[in-house]
Backbone bond lengths (Angstrom), bond angles and torsions (degrees), N, CA, C in turn:
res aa  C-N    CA-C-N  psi(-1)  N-CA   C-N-CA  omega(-1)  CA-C   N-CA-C  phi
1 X - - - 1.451 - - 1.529 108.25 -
2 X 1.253 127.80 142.02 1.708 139.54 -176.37 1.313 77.70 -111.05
3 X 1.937 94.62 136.38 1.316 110.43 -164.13 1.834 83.48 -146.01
4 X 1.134 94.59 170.04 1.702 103.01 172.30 1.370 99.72 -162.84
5 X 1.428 107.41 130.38 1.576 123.18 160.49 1.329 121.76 -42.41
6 X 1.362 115.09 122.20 1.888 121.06 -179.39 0.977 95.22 -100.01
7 X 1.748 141.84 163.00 1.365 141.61 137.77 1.316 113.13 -93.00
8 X 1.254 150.52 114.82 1.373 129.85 160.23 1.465 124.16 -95.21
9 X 1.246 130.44 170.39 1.912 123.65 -162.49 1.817 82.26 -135.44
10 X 1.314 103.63 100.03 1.029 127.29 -169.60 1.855 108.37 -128.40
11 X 1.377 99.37 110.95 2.031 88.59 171.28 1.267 118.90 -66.46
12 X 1.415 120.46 139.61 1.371 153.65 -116.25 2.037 77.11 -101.15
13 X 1.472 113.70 -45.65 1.406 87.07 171.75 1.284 139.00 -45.92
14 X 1.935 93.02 -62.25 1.319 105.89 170.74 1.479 130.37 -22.82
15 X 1.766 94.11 -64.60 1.405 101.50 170.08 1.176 149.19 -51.08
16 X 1.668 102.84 -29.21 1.250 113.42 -174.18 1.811 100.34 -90.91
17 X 1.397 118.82 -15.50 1.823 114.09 162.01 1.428 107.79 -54.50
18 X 1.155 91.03 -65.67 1.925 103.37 178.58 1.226 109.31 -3.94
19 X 1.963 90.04 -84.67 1.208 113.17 -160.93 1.561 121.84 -52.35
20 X 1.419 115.02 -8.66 1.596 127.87 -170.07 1.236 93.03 -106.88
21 X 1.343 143.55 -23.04 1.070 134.97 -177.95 1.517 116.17 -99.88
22 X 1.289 106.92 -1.52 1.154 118.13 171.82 1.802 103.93 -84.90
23 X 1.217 94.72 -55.71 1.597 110.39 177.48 1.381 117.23 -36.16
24 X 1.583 102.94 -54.31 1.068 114.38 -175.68 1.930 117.35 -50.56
25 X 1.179 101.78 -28.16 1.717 114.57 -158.82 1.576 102.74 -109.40
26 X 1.918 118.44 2.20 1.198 111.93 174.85 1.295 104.08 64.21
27 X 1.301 111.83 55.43 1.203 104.48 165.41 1.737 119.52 -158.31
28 X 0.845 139.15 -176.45 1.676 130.62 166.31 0.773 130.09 -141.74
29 X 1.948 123.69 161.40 1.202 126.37 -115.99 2.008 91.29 -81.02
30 X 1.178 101.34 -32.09 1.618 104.88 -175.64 1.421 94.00 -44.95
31 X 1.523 114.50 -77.79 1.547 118.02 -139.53 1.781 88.70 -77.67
32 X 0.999 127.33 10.72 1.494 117.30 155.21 1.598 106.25 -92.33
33 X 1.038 139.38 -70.86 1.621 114.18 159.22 1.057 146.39 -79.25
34 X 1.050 127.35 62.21 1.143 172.48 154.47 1.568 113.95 -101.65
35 X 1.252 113.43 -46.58 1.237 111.99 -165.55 1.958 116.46 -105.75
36 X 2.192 99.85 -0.67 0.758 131.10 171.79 1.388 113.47 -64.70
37 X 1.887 99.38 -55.13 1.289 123.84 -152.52 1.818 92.59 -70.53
38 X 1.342 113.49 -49.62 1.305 117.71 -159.29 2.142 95.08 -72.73
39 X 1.129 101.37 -37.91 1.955 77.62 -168.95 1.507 100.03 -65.34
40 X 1.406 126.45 -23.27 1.487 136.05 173.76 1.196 108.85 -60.58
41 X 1.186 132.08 -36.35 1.520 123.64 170.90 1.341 112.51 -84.06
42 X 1.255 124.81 -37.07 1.777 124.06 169.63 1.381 113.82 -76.27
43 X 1.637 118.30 -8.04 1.667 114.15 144.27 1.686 122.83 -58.36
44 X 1.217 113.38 -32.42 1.535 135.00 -136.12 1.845 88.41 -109.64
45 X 0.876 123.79 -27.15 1.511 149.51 -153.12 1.775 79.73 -84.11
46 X 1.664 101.37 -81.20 1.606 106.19 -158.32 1.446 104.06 -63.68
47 X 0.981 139.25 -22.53 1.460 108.23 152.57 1.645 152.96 -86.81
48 X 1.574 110.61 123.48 1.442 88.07 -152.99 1.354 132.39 -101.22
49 X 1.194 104.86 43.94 1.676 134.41 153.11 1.141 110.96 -44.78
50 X 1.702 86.53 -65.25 1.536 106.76 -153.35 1.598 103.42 -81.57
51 X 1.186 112.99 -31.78 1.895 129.01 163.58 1.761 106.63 -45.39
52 X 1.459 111.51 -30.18 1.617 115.98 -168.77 1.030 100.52 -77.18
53 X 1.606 124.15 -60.05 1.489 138.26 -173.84 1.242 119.96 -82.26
54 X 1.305 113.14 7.61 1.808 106.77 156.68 1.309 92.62 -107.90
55 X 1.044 137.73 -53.06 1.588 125.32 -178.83 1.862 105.94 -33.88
56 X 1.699 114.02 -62.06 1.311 100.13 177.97 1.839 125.92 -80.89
57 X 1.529 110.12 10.34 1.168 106.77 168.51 1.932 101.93 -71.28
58 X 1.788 104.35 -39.49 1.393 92.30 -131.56 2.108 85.65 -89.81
59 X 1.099 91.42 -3.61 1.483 113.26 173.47 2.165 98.19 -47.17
60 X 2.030 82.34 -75.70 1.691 87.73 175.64 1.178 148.21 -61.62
61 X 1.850 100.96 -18.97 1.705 119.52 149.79 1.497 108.88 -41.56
62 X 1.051 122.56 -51.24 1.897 111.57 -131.69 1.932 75.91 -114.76
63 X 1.158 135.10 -9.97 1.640 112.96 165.11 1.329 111.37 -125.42
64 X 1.061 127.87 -22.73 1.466 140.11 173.89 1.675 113.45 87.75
65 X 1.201 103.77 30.12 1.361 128.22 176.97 1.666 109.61 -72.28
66 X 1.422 125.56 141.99 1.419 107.18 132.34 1.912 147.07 -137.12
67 X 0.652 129.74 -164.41 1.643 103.10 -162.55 1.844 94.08 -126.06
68 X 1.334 89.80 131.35 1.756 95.89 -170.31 1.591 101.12 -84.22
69 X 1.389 88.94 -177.32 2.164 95.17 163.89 1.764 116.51 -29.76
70 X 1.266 109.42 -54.45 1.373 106.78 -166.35 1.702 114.63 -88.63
71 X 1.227 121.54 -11.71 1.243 129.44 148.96 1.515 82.70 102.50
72 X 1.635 119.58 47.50 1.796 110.22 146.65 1.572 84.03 -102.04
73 X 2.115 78.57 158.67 2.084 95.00 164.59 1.486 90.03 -99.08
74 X 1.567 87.81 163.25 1.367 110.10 -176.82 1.558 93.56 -150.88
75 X 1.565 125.87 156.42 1.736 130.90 143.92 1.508 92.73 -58.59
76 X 2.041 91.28 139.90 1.257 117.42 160.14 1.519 129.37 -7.25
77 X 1.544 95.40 -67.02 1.411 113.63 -172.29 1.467 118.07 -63.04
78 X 1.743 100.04 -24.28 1.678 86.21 -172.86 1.401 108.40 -83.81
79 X 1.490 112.53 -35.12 1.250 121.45 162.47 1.527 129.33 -29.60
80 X 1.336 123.04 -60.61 1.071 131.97 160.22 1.702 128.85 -65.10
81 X 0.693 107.04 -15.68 1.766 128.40 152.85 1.412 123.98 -72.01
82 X 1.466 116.06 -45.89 1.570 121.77 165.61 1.601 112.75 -75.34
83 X 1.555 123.72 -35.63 1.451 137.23 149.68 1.835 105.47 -32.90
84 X 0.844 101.85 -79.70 1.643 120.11 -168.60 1.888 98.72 -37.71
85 X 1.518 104.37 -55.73 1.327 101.41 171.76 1.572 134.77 -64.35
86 X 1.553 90.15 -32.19 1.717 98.26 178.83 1.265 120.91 -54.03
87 X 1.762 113.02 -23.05 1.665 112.73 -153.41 1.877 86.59 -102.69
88 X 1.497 127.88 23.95 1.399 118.18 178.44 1.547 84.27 -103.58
């Protein structure tokens, strides 16, 4: 598995419940979030709002496009140029 180090800024209480409650269940703090992160995304999944707008986030990642009111892409700039006009 390709893994990469997270940092999180987490209070030292919190953490240290966690970590006992993790203990408690034989288990650790990773593969408890981890396993947080993932039912949170298969929450995020069944609705398909949110299914629309990662599709066109990951749309604007990978071309750098973005999609106005009427759902053409355009570069940034023109976008924000047709923006600039809309609000006269």
């Amino acid at each position: 598995m390709n893994t990469k180090q997270t940092q999180l800024r987490i209070k030292s209480s919190v953490k240290d419940r966690f970590q006992e409650a993790c203990r408690s269940r034989n288990s650790t703090m990773t593969s408890e979030i981890v396993r947080f992160m993932k039912h949170f995304i298969e929450q995020q999944y069944q609705d398909e709002q949110v299914i629309r707008e990662l599709g066109l986030l990951d749309t604007q990642m990978r071309t750098g496009l973005v999609s106005d009111s009427r759902g053409n892409w355009c570069k940034r700039e023109e976008y924000d140029l047709h923006r600039l006009f809309d609000d006269f």
